[in-house]
C-alpha positions as CSV (number, residue, x, y, z in Angstrom):
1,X,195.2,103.0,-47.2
2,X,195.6,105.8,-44.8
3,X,192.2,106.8,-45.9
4,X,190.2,103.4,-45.5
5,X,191.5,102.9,-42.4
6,X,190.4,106.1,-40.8
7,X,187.3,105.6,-42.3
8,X,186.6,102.2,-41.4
9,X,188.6,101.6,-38.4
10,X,188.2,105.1,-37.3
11,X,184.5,104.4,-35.2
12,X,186.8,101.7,-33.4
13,X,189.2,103.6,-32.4
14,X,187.0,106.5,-31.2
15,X,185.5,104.2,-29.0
16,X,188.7,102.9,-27.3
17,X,190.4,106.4,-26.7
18,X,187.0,107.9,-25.3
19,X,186.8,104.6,-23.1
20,X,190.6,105.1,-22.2
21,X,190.3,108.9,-21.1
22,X,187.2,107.8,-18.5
23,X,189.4,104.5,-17.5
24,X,192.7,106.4,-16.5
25,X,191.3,109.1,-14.9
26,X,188.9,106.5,-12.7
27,X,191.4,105.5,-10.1
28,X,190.6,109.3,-7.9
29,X,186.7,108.7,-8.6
30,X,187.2,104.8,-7.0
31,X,189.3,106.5,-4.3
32,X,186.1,108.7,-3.6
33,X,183.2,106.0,-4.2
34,X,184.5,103.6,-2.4
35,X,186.2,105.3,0.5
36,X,184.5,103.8,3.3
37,X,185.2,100.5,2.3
38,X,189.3,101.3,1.7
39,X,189.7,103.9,5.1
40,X,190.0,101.9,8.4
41,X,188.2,103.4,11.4
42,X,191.2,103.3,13.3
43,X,194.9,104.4,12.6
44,X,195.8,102.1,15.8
45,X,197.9,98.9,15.4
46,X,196.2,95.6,13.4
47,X,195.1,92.5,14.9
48,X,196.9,89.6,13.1
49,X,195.8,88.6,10.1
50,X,194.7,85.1,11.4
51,X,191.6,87.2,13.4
52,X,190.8,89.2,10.4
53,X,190.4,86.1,8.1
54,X,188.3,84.7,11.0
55,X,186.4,88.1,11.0
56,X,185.8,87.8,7.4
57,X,184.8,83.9,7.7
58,X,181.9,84.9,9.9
59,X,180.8,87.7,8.0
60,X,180.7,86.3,4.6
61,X,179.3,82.8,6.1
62,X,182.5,81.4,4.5
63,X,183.8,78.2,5.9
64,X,187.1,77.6,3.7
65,X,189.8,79.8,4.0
66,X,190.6,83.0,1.3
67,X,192.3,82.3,-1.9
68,X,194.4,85.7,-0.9
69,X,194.5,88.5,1.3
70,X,195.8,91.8,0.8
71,X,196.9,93.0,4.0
72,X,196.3,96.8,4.6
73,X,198.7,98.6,2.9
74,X,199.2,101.2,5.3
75,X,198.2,103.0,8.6
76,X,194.3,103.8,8.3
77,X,194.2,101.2,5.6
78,X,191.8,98.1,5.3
79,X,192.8,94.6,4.7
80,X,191.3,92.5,1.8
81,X,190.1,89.2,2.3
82,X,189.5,87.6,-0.9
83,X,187.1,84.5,-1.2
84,X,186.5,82.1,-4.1
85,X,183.1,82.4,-5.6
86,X,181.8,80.1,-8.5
87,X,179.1,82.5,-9.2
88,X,181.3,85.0,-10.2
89,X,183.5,85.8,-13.4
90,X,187.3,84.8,-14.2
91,X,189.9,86.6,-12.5
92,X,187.1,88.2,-10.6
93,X,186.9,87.3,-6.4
94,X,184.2,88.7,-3.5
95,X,186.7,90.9,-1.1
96,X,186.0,91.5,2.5
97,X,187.5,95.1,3.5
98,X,188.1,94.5,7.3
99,X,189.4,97.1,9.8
100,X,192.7,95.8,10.7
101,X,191.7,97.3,14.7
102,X,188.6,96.7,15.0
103,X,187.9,93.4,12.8
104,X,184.8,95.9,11.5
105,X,183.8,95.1,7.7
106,X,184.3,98.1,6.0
107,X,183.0,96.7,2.8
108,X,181.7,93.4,0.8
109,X,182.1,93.4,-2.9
110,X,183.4,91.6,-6.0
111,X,187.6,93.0,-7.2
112,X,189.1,91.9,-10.4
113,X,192.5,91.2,-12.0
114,X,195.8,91.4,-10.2
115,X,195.4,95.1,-9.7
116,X,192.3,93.9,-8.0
117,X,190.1,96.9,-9.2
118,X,186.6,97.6,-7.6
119,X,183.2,97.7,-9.6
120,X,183.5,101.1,-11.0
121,X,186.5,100.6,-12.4
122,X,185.8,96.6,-13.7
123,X,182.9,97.9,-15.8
124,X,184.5,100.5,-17.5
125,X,187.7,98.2,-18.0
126,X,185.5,95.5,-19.2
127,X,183.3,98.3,-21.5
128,X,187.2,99.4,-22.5
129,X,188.3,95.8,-23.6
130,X,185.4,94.4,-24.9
131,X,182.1,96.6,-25.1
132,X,180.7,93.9,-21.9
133,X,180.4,91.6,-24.6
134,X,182.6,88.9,-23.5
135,X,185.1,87.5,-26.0
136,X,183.6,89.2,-29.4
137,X,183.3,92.3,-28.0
138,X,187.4,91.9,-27.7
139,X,187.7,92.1,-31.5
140,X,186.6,95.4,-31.3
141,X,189.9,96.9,-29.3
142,X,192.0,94.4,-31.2
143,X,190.9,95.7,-34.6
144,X,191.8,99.3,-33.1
145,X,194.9,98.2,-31.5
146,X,196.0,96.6,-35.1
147,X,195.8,99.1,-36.9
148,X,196.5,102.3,-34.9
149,X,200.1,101.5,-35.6
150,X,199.7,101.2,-38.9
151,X,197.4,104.2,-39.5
152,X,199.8,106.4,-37.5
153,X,202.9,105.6,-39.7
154,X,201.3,106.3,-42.7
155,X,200.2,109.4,-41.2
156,X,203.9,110.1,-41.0
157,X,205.3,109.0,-43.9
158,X,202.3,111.6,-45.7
159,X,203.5,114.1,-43.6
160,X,206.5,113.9,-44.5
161,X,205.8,113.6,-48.4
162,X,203.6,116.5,-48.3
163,X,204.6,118.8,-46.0
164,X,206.0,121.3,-48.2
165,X,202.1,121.3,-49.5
166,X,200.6,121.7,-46.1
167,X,202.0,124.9,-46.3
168,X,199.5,126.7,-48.7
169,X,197.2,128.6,-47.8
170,X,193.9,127.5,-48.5
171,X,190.9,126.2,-46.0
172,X,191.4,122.2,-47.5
173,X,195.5,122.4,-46.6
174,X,194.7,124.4,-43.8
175,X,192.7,121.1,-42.4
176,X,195.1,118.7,-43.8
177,X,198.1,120.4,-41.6
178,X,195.9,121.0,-38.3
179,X,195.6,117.1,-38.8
180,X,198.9,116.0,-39.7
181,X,200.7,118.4,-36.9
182,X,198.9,116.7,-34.2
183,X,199.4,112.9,-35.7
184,X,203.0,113.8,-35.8
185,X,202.9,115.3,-32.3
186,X,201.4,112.3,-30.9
187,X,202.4,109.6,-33.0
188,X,204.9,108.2,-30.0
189,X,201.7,107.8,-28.0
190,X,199.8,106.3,-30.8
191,X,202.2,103.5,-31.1
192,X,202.6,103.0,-27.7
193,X,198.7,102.6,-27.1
194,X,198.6,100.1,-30.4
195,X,201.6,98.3,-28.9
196,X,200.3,97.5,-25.4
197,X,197.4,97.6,-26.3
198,X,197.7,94.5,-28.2
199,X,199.7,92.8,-25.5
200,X,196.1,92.5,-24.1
201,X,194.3,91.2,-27.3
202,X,192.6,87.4,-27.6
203,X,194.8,86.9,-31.0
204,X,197.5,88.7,-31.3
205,X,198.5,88.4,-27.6
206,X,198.5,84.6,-27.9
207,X,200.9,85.2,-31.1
208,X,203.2,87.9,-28.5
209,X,203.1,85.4,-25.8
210,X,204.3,82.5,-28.3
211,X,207.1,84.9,-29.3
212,X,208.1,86.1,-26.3
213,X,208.5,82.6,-24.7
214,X,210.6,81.5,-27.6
215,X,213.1,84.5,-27.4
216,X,213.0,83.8,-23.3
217,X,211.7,87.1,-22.7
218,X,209.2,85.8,-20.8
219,X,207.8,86.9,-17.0
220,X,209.7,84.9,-14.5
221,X,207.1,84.0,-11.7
222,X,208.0,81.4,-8.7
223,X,206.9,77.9,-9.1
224,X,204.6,76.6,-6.5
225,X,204.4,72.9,-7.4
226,X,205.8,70.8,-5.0
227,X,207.2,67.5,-5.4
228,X,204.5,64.8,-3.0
229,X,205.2,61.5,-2.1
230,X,202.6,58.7,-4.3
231,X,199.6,58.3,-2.7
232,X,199.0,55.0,-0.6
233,X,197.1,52.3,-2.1
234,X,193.8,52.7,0.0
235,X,193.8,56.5,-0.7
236,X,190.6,58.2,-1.8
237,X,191.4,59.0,-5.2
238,X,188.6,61.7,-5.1
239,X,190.1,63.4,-1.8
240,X,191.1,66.7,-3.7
241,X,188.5,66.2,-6.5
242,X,187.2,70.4,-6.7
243,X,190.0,72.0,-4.7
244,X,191.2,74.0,-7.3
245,X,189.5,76.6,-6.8
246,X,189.9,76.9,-2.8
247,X,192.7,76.4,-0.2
248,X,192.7,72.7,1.0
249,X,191.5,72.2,4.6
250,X,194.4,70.8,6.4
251,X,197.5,72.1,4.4
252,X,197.1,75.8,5.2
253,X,195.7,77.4,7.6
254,X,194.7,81.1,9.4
255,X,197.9,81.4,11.3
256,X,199.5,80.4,8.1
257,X,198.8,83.8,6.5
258,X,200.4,85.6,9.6
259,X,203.5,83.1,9.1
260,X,203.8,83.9,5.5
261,X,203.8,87.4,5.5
262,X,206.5,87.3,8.3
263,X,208.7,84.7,6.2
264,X,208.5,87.0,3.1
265,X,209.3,90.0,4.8
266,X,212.5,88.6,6.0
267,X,213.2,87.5,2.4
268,X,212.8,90.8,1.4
269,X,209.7,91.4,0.3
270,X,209.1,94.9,1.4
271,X,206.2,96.6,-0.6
272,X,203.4,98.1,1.2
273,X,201.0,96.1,-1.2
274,X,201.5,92.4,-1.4
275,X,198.6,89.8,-1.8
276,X,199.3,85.9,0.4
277,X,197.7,83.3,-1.5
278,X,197.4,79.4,0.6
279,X,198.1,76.1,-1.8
280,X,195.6,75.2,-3.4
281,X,196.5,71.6,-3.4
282,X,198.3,69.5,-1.8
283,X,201.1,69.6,-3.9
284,X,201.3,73.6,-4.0
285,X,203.1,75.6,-2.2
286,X,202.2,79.6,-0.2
287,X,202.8,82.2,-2.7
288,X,203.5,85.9,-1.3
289,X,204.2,88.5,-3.8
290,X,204.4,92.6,-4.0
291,X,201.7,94.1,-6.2
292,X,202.8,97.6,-6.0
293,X,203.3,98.5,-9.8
294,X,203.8,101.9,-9.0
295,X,207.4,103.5,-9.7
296,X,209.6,102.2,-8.3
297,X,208.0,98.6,-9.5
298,X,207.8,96.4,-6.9
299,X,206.7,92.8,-8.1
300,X,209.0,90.1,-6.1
301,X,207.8,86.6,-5.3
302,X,208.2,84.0,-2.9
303,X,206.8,80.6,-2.6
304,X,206.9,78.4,0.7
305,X,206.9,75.0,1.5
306,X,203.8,74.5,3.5
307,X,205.4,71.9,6.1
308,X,208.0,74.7,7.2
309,X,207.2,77.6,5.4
310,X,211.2,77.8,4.2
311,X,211.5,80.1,1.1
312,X,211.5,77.4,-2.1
313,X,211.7,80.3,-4.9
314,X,212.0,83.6,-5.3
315,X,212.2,86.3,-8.4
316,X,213.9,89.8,-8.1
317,X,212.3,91.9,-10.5
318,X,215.9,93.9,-10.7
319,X,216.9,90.9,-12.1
320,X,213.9,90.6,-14.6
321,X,215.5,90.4,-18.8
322,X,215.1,93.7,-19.9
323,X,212.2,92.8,-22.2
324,X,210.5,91.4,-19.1
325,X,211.2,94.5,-17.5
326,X,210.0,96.8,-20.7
327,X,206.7,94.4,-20.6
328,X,205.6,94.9,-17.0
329,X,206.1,99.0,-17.2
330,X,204.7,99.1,-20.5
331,X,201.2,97.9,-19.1
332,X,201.0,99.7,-15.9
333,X,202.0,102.8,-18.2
334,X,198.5,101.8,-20.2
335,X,196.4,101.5,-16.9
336,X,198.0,104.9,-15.6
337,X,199.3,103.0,-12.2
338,X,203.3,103.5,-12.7
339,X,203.8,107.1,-12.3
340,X,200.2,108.1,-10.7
341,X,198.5,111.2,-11.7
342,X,201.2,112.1,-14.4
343,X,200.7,109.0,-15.5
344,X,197.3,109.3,-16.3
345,X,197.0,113.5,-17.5
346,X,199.7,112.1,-20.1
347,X,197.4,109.5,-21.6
348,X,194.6,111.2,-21.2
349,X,195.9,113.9,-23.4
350,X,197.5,111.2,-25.7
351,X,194.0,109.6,-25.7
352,X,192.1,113.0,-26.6
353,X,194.6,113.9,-29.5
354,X,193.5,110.7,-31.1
355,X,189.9,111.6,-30.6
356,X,190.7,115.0,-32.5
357,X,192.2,112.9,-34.9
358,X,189.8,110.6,-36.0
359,X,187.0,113.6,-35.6
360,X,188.7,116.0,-38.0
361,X,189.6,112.8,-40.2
362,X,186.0,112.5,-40.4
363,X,185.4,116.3,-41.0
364,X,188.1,116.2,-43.9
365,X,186.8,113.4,-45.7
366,X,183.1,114.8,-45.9
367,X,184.7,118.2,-47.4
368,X,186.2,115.8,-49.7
369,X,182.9,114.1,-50.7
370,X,181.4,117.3,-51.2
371,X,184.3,118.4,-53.7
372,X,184.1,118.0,-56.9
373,X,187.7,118.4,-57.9
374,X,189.2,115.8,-56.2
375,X,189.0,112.3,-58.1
376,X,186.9,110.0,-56.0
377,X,187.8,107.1,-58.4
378,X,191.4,107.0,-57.2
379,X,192.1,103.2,-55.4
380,X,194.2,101.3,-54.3
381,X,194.4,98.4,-56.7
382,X,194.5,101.1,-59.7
383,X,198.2,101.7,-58.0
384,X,198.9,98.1,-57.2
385,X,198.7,97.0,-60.7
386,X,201.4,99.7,-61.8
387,X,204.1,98.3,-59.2
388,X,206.8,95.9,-60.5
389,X,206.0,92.0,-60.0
390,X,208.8,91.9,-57.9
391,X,207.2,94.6,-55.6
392,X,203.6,93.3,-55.7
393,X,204.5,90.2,-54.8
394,X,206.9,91.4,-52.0
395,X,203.9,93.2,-50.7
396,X,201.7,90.6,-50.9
397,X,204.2,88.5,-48.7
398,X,204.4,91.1,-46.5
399,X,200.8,91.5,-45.9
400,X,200.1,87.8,-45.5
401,X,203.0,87.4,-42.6
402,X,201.1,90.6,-41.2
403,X,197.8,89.0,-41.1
404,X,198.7,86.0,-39.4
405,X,200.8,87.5,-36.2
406,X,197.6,89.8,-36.6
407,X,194.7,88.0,-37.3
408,X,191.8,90.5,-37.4
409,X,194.1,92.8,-39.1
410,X,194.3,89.9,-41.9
411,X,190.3,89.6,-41.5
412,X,189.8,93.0,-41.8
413,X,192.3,93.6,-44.8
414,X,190.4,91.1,-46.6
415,X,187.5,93.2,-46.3
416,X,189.2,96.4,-47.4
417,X,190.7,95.2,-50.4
418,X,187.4,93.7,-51.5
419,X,185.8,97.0,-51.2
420,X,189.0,98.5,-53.1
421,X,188.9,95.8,-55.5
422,X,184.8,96.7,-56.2
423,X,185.4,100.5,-56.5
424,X,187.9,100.2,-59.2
425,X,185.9,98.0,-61.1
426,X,182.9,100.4,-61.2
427,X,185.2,103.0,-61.8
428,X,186.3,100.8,-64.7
């Protein structure tokens, strides 16, 4: 199994660590490309936000108000204004960068995701996820993801049943132990990039999601609904028909950003990155909360009552379950944000030992094809139909709970043992 997985699994997985080394080390390059549009002008003292939303209205043509704004972070810093745009993908918004002195735009472009990365970084996160191929292209990283894990414990279990044998001498052990030492070396890594990684995935997320919100070890995040009177009988049924996707003109306002930010502060929101997002209907509520997923993790919400802007909820993330907690860090560990640059040398090297892997993996198996000692008829099934019917069908279980928390592991299994099942017949 260890075999057929690196062989056919392998190009998979080649393609998510070499797309994972460029992604983590990206956030320096974005720093570079795009430093005009995240450096200020000025290191003087901001104009309120309300005049940089307005500054931002009349340079974008922009009527509505922003579905957020990132004020700048620090001292020489720009602020982000972030507009709704139909045009544009999900998750995805066009971001004003405007000079919290001098209400200059430093910058129009399109930011994605909470972390609210720039274009650089989107494409090679979207070539990372999905090969820019939308929703199939995701099966690609979850196949990798679902079976790195898998791939990498074998690894160690042959390790450890052969490592006496690694010891000899010649060049085909002398392979086999280059290989396994760095498998065993990295196999923490390995399982943490299979384990996050399928956090992320279109199937077995959903499955993760399910589990964790049944065990309660869900995110807590503030709720923004409010509780609105019934509408009159002459109201306008269709009054908020398309606001869900912009702020509603009359329930927030400019000022109301400046407001917001204040409240929160005094609830103690004090990151130096937070995003303000306006209701979006009339029956939301202002949500303020710290993006700064660096360590120490600062992610603490607040939602407000438009009327009076009183605090209505809030989440501490110190008081987050533990699982929660173990969630959150375990992502921003896989984008390299939590610890910075020592963040991302670590995965990077994680990342490139996996490379080696599959690489010499490759390079063992054609020295194996060209042998002529080693048994190329050896399969799976032979071995399958020597086990106990009390283990075969314990395995079989096993398997089939496997492949539905995994799906495209299930998929591809299918595949593998068909291919098994038609080499030992031939061999037959």
């Amino acid at each position: 199994m260890h075999f057929y997985i690196g062989l056919l699994i392998g190009p998979f997985i080649l393609v998510a660590a070499l797309s994972g080394i460029v992604y983590v080390m990206t956030p320096a390059v974005e720093e570079w490309l795009y430093r005009d549009a995240l450096t200020a002008s000025s290191q003087e003292a901001g104009e309120p936000l309300a005049r940089q939303i307005q500054a931002a209205q009349v340079a974008s043509g922009q009527a509505g108000l922003p579905a957020a704004v990132r004020p700048a972070p620090e001292a020489g810093g720009t602020t982000r204004v972030m507009f709704a745009d139909p045009s544009l993908g999900p998750s995805e918004h066009r971001a004003l960068f405007i000079d919290p002195a001098t209400l200059e735009v430093r910058g129009d472009m399109t930011v994605y995701g909470t972390s609210g990365i720039l274009p650089f970084r989107t494409a090679i996160d979207h070539f990372h996820r999905g090969l820019m191929l939308g929703d199939v292209g995701r099966l690609y990283s979850e196949l990798a993801a679902s079976w790195l894990w898998v791939i990498a414990l074998l690894g160690l279990v042959l390790w450890v049943a052969r490592r006496r044998a690694l010891k000899g001498a010649s060049p085909r052990m002398a392979r086999r132990r280059h290989h396994a030492t760095v498998g065993v070396l990295a196999l923490v890594g390995l399982l943490f990039f299979s384990a996050t990684g399928l956090t992320w995935s279109q199937w077995a997320g959903g499955n993760i999601a399910e589990l964790r919100n049944a065990w309660g070890w869900g995110t807590p995040s503030v709720s923004t609904q409010l509780e609105v009177p019934a509408e009159p009988a002459n109201a306008d049924p269709h009054a908020d028909h398309g606001m869900s996707h912009a702020p509603v003109a009359g329930v927030a306002s400019r000022e109301g950003f400046d407001q917001a930010l204040a409240v929160a502060r005094g609830a103690g929101l004090m990151a130096e990155r937070i995003q303000i997002e306006p209701p979006m209907s009339r029956d939301r509520a202002w949500r303020v909360a710290e993006i700064d997923r660096r360590w120490p993790t600062q992610v603490d919400q607040v939602a407000l009552d438009p009327a009076d802007m009183r605090v209505l909820d809030q989440t501490d993330f110190t008081t987050f379950p533990l699982a929660a907690k173990l969630t959150r860090w375990g992502i921003d560990l896989h984008m390299g944000v939590l610890f910075g640059l020592v963040n991302q040398l670590v995965l990077a090297l994680f990342a490139a030992a996996l490379v080696f892997l599959v690489v010499w993996g490759y390079r063992m198996w054609w020295q194996r094809v060209r042998s002529t000692t080693v048994n190329q008829a050896q399969t799976v099934t032979a071995l399958f139909i020597m086990l106990p019917r009390v283990a075969q069908l314990s395995l079989i279980m096993l398997l089939v709970l496997l492949g539905l928390a995994l799906p495209v592991m299930g998929a591809s299994l299918v595949v593998i043992v068909a291919i098994d099942v038609l080499r030992w017949a031939l061999a037959r």
